[in-house]
C-alpha positions in Angstrom: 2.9 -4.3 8.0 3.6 -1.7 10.3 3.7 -2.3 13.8 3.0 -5.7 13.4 4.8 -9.2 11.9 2.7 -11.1 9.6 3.6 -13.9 11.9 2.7 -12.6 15.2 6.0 -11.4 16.0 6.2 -7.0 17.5 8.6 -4.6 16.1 9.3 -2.1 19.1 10.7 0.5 17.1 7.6 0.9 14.7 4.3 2.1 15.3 1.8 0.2 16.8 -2.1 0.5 16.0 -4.6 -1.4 17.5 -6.5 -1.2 14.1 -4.3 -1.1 10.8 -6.3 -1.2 7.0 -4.4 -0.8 4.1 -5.3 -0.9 0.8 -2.8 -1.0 -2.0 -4.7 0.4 -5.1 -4.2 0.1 -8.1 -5.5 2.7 -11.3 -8.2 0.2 -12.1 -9.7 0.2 -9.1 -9.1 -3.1 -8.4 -6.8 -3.4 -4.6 -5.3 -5.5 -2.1 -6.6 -5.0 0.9 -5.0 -5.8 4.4 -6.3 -5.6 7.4 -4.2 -6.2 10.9 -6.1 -5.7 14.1 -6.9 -6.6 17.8 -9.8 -8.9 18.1 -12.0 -6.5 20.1 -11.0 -3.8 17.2 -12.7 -6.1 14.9 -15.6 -6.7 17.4 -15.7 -2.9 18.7 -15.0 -1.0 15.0 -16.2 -3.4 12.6 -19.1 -5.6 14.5 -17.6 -8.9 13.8 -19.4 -12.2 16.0 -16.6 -12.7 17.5 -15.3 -13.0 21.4 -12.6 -10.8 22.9 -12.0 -13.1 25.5 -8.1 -14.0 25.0 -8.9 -17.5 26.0 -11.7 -17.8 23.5 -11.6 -20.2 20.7 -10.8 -18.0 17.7 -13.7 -18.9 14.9 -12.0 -17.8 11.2 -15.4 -19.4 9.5 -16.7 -16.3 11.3 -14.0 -13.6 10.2 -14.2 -15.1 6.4 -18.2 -14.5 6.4 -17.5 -11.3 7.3 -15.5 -10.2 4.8 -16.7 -12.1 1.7 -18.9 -10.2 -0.5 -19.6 -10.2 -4.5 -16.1 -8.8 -6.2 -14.4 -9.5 -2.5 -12.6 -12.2 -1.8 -10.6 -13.6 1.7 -6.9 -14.7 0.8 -6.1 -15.3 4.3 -6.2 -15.2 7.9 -3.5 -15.6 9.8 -3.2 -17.1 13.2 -3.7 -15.4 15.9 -0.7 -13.9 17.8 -0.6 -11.8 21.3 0.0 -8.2 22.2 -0.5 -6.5 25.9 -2.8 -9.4 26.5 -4.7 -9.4 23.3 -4.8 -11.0 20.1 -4.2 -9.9 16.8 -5.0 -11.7 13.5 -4.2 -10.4 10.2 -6.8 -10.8 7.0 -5.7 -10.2 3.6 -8.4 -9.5 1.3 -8.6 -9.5 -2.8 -10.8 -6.8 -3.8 -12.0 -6.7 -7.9 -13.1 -2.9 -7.4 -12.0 -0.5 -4.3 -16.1 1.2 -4.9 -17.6 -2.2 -3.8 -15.6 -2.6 -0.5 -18.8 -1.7 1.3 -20.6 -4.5 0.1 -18.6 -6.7 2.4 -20.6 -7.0 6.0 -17.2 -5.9 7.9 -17.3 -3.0 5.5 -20.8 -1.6 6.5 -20.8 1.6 5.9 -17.2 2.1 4.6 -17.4 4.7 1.0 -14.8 4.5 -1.0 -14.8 6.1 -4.8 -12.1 6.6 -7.1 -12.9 8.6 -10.0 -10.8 10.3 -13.3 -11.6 14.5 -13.5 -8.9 15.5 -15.8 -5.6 14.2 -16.0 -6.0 13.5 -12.3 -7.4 10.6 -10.4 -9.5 11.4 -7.0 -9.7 8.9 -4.3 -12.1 9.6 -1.4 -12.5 6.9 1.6 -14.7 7.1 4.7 -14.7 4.5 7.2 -17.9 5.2 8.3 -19.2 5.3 12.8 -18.5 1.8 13.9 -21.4 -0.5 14.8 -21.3 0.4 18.7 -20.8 -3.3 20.0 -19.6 -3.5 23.2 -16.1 -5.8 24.3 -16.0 -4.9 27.9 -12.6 -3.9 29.6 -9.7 -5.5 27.2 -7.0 -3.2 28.5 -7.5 0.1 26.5 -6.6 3.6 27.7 -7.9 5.0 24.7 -5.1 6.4 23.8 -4.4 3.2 21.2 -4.0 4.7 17.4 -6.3 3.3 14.5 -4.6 3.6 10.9 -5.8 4.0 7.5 -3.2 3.7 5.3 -3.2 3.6 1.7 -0.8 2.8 -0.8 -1.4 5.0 -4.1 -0.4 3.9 -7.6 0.7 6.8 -9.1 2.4 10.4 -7.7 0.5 12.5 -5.3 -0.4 15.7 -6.0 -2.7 16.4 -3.2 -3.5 14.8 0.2 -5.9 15.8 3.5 -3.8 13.0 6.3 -3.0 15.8 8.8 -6.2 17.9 9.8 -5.6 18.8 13.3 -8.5 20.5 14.1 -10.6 17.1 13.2 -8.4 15.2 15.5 -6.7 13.4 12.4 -3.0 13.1 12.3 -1.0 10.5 9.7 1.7 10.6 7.3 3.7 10.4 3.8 5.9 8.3 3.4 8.1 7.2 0.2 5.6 10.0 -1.7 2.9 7.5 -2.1 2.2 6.1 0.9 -0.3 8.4 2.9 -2.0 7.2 6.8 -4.3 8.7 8.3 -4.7 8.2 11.7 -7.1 8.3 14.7 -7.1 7.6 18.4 -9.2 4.4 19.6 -11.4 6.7 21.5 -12.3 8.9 18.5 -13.2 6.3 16.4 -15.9 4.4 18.6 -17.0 8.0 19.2 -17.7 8.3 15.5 -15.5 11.1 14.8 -15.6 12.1 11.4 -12.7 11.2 8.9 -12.9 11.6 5.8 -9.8 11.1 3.7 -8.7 12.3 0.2 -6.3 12.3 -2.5 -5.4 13.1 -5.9 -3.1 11.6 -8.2 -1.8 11.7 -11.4 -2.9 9.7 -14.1 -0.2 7.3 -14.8 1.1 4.6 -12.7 4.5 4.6 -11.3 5.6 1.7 -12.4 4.6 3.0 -16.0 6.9 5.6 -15.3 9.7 3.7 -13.5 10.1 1.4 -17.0 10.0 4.7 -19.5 13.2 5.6 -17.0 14.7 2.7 -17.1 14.1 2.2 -20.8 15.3 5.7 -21.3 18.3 5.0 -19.4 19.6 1.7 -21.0 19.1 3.2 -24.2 21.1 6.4 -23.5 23.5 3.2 -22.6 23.3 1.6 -25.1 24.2 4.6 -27.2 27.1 5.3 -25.3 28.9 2.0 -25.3 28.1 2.6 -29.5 29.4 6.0 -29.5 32.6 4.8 -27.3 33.6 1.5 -29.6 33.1 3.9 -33.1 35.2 6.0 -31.8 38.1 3.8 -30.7 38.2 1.6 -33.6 38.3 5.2 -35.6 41.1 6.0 -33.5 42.9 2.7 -34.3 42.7 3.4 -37.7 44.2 6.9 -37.9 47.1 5.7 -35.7 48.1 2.9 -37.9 47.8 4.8 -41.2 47.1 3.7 -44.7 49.1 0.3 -45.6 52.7 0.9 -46.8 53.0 0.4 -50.7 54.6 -2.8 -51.2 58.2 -3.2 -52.2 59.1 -3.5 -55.8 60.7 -6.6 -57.5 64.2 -7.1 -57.5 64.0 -9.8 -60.5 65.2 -8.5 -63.7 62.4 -8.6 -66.8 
């Protein structure tokens, strides 16, 4: 994930967020979700029981309760690992339908809809104003970037991430990949953001195998075309088979 190793580890020449969700969605609904934050983020934009003390026992029975819900399942939570004197944990969630993520207490009042008008596919996601809990002085300027970044299944034909006048910046990357993002300070002052997409219709893996099925048959056609073609050859530059010799035996 960006900015951060599932195993802890930095990667100085990415960007870092504090707060990182992204949701790989698929046309169904269904998505993986994957969430790698600080733990006062967690405590501070998502109200989760836990303490932002550094030196605090980290309770994952608490982050799984959390996060479970009816259609949302907990796949992991990693370890947690250090960063300017805080920790970071990564949870990786399995979620049967992106409309129900809300359902899950960490998700309180998170909207997310994805709906078919036409031969377009509109996704809408709102994260909601975080709970308001307090985590003391843990080192922020509030200056530290929050992310929502999701992965879309299909091409995009429209997208909202940069609205400067809302405070929102983000970006595209690979086409599919759109983030928005917010600074720390905007977020626990429940600035609005409200994020929207709309894609085509087909996945792009759907289209990725017409390609390549399109292609290895135009192959395949080829190599036909090219062996017809020299065994044709071969012909003509032999000729038709010399009329054998008559008999030199007397009748």
């Amino acid at each position: 994930m960006i900015g951060l190793c599932a195993t802890g580890c930095d990667r100085p020449i990415a960007r870092q967020y504090e707060y990182e969700e992204q949701v790989y969605l698929a046309l169904d609904g269904s998505a993986t979700v994957v969430v790698n934050a600080s733990v006062p983020a967690l405590v501070a934009l998502r109200g989760l029981p836990l303490d932002p003390d550094p030196r605090a026992r980290f309770d994952r029975g608490a982050v799984r309760a959390a996060y479970e819900a009816p259609g949302v399942r907990v796949v992991r939570v990693s370890r947690p690992w250090r960063r300017r004197g805080r920790r970071f944990v990564q949870i990786r969630l399995a979620v049967d339908d992106i409309r129900r993520l809300g359902q899950a207490r960490a998700f309180a009042g998170t909207s997310c809809t994805l709906s078919r008008v036409g031969d377009e596919f509109v996704y809408r996601q709102s994260p909601g104003p975080p709970p308001g809990r307090a985590v003391g002085d843990v080192g922020w300027t509030g200056d530290e970037l929050v992310a929502f970044r999701v992965h879309m299944p299909s091409r995009v034909l429209y997208h909202n991430v940069r609205d400067l006048e809302r405070g929102v910046a983000g970006d595209v990357e690979r086409g599919n990949i759109l983030t928005w993002e917010q600074r720390i300070a905007d977020r626990l002052a429940g600035a609005p953001l409200e994020m929207e997409a709309r894609i085509e219709a087909h996945s792009i893996f759907r289209t990725t195998l017409w390609v390549f099925g399109l292609s290895g048959a135009a192959a395949v056609a080829v190599l036909a075309m090219s062996i017809w073609w020299m065994i044709r050859k071969g012909r003509r530059a032999t000729g038709p088979p010399a009329d054998p010799a008559p008999s030199s035996r007397p009748r």
